[in-house]
C-alpha positions as CSV (number, residue, x, y, z in Angstrom):
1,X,173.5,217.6,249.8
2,X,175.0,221.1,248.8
3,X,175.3,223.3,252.0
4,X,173.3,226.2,250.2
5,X,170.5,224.1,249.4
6,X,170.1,222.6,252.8
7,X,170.3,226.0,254.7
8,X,168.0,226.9,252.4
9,X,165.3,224.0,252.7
10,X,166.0,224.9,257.3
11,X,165.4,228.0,256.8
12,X,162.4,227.9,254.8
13,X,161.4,224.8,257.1
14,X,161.7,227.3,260.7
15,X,160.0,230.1,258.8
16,X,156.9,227.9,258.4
17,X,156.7,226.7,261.7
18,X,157.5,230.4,263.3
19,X,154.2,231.3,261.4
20,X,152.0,228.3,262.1
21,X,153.2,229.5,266.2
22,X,152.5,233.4,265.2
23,X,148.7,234.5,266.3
24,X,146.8,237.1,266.0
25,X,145.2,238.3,269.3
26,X,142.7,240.9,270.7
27,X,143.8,242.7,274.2
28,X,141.6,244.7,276.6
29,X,141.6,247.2,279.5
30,X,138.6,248.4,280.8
31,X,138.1,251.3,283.7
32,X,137.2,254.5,284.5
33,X,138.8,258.0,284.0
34,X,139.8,259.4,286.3
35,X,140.4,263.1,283.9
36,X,140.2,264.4,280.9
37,X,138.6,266.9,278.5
38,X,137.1,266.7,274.9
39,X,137.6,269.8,273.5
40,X,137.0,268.6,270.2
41,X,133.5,266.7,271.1
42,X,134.3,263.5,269.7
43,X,132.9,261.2,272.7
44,X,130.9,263.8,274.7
45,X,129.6,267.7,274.1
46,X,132.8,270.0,273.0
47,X,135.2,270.9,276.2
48,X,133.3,269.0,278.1
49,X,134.9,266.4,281.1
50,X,136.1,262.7,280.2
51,X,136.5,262.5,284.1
52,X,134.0,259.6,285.5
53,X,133.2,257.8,282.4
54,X,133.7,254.3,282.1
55,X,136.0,253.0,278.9
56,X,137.6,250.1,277.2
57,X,140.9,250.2,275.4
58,X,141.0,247.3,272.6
59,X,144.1,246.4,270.8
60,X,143.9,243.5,268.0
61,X,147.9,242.0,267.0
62,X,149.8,239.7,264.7
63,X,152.3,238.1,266.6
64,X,154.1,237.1,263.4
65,X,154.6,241.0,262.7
66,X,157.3,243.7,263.8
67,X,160.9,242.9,265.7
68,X,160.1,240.3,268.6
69,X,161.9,239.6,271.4
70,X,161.6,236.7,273.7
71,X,162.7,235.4,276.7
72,X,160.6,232.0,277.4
73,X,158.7,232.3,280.3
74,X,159.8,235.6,281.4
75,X,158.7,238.3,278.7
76,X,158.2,238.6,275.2
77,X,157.7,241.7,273.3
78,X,157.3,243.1,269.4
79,X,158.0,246.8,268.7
80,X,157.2,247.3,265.2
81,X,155.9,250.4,262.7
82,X,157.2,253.0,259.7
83,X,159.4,254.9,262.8
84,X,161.4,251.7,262.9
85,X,161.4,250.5,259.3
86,X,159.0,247.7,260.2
87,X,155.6,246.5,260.4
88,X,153.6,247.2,263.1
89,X,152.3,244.1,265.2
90,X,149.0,246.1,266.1
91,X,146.4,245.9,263.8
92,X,143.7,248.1,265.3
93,X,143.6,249.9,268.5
94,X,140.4,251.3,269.5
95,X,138.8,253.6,272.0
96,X,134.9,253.1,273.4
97,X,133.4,255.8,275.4
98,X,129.8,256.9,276.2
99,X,128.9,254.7,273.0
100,X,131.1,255.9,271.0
101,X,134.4,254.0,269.4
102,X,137.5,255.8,268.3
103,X,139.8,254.3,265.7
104,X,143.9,255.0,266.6
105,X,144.8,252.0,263.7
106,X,148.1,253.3,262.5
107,X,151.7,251.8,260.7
108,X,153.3,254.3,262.6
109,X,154.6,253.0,266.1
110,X,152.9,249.5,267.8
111,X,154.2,247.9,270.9
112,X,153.1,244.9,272.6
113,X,154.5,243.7,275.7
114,X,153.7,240.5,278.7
115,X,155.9,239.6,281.1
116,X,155.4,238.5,284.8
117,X,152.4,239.9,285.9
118,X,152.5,243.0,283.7
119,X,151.0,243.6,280.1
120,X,151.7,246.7,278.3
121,X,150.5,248.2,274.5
122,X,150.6,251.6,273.1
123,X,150.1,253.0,269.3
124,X,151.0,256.6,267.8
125,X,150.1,258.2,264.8
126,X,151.4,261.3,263.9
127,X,150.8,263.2,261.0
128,X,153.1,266.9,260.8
129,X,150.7,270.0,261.3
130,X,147.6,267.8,261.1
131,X,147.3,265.2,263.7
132,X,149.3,263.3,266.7
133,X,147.6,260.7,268.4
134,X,148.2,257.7,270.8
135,X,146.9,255.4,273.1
136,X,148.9,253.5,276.2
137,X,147.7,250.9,278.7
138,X,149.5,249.0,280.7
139,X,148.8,247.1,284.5
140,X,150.7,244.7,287.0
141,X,148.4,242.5,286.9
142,X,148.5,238.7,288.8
143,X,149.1,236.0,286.5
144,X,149.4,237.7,283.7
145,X,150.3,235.5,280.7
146,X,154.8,235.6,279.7
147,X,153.9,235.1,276.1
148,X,152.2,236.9,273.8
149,X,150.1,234.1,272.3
150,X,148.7,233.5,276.0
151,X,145.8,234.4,277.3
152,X,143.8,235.4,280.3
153,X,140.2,236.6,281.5
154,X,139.5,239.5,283.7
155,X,142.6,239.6,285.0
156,X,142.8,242.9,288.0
157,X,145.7,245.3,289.0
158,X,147.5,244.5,291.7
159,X,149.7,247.6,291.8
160,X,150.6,249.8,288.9
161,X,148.2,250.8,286.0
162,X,147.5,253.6,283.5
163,X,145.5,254.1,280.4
164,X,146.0,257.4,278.5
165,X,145.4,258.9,275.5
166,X,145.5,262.0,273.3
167,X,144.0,263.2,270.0
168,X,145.6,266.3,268.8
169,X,144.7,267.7,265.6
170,X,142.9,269.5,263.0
171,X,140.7,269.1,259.6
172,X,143.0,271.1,257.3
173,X,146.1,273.7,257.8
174,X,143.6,276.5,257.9
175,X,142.0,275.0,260.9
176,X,142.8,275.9,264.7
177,X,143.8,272.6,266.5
178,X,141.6,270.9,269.0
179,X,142.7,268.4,272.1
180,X,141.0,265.5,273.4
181,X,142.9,263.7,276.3
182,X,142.0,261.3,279.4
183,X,143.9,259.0,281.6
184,X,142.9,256.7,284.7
185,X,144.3,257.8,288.0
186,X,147.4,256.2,289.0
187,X,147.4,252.3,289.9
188,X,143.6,252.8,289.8
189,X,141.9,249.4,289.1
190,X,141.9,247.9,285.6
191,X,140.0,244.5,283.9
192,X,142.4,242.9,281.0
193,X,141.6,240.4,279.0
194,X,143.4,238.9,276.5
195,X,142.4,235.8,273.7
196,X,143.2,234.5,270.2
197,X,140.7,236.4,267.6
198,X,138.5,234.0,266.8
199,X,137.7,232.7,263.2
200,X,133.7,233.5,263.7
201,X,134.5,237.2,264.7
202,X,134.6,236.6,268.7
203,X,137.7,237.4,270.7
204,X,136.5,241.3,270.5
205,X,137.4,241.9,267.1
206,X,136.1,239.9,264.0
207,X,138.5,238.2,261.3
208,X,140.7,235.0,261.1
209,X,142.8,233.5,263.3
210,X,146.2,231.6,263.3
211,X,146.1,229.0,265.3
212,X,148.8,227.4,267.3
213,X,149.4,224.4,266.3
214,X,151.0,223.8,262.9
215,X,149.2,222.3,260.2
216,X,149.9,218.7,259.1
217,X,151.3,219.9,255.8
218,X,153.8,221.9,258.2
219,X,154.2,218.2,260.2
220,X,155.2,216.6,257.0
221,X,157.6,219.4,255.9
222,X,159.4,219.8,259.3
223,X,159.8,215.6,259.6
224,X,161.2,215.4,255.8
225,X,163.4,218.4,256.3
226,X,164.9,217.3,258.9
227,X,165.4,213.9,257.9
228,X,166.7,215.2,254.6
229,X,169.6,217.1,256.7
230,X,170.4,214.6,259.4
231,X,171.0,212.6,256.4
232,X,173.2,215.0,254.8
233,X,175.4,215.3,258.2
234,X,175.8,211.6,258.5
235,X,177.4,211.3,255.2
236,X,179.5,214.3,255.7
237,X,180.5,212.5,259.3
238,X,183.1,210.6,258.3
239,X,185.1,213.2,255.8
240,X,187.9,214.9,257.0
241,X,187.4,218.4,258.2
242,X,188.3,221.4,256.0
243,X,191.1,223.8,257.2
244,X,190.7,227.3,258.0
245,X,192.4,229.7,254.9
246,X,195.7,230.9,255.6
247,X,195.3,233.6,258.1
248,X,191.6,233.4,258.6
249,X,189.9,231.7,261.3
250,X,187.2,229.1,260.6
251,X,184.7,230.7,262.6
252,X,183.2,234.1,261.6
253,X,181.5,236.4,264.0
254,X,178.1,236.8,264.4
255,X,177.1,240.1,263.2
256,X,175.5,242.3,266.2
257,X,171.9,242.4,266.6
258,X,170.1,245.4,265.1
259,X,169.2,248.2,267.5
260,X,166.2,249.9,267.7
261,X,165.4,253.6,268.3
262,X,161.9,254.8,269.4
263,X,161.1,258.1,268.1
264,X,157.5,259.2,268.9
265,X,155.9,262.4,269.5
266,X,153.6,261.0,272.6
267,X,154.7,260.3,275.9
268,X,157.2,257.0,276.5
269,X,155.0,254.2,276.7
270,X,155.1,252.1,280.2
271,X,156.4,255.3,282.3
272,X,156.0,254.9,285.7
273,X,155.2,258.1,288.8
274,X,158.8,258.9,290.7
């Protein structure tokens, strides 16, 4: 079999099964503030005190979205949005308070991260002279899933937590800007949650789901495709092998892995107190 073609036919084969494994989940913190003021009177009377009021932070992802990294059974992670060229892995991010919701869905920045007993999102929007948002949540929490398709109920910090957010903005140029901030008291006790969206709408969000498990169509592709190039090496076993070109090594270099920058106009997400 010509070399292109089965790279080609692996490739396409692992690019199925990565998305049959991708997921799309919904992510929780609930609390209370501990401050904060809405000037502009979107959750409670204009200027008036966020402190006291209980909240949940909701962030629905596609695991099969942005730049992921993972280590298995340690962390994973996705940054992903237009400040890094690529999609961002949170879908909707949303805000509830006093009976009120508050939409920060943006292609902007996303980041999702689980390791060992931590979980960590955050989204920013920002719009020059008009409007600069984000929301961050994060929490040591005990037993906290290490992958990002993994899930866990009402799950408690055990040490350090924070939820904060800020809408900063205005209706048009001519307008004076307005504030609206809040954030949970240091290490102050969170509930997360975290589950697969379900296809029925449940999970906290509403919308399909990607299961698992690949399909059997995606069985029956991986088993061919692999048979096709285990085949292909076993013929090739017995041939002679090719010398390198005069002066050139037979092996190339793998090129260096891309680096990412994070430009945002909110607070780094995850800080932690000195």
């Amino acid at each position: 079999m010509n070399r292109i073609a089965l790279a080609s036919c692996v490739a396409a084969l692992c690019a199925a099964a990565a998305s049959a494994d991708a997921a799309v989940m919904v992510a929780s913190y609930s609390g209370v503030f501990f401050s904060g003021n809405d000037q502009a009177g979107i959750f409670v009377t204009p200027n008036g005190s966020l402190a006291g009021y209980r909240f949940v932070a909701s962030y629905t992802y596609d695991t099969a979205l942005g730049v992921r990294t993972t280590v298995p059974g340690v962390s994973d992670k996705i940054l992903g949005g237009d400040s890094t060229g690529d999609a961002t892995p949170i879908l909707s991010a949303t805000l509830s308070l006093n009976g009120v919701t508050y939409d920060f869905s943006s292609n902007y920045h996303g980041y999702v991260l689980v390791q060992a007993d931590f979980a960590g999102h955050n989204t920013v929007f920002d719009t020059p002279h008009l409007l600069s948002q984000y929301l961050t949540a994060y929490s040591e929490l005990s037993g906290a899933p290490t992958s990002l398709e993994g899930s866990g109920q009402d799950l408690h910090t055990v040490y350090q937590s924070q939820v904060d957010f800020e809408i900063f903005g205005r209706p048009s140029l001519t307008d004076p800007f307005t504030r609206t901030w809040g954030q949970t008291k240091f290490g102050s006790d969170l509930t997360y949650s975290v589950a697969p969206l379900d296809d029925d709408g449940g999970g906290g969000g509403g919308g399909g789901h990607a299961g698992g498990v690949p399909e059997p169509s995606a069985w029956t592709l991986l088993i061919a495709g692999f048979g096709l190039a285990g085949a292909a090496l076993r013929r090739r076993a017995g041939a002679p092998a090719p010398r390198p070109r005069s002066g050139r090594s037979a092996l190339r270099s793998v090129p260096p892995g891309r680096s990412l920058t994070l430009r945002m106009t909110a607070p780094h997400p995850f800080r932690k107190n000195p």
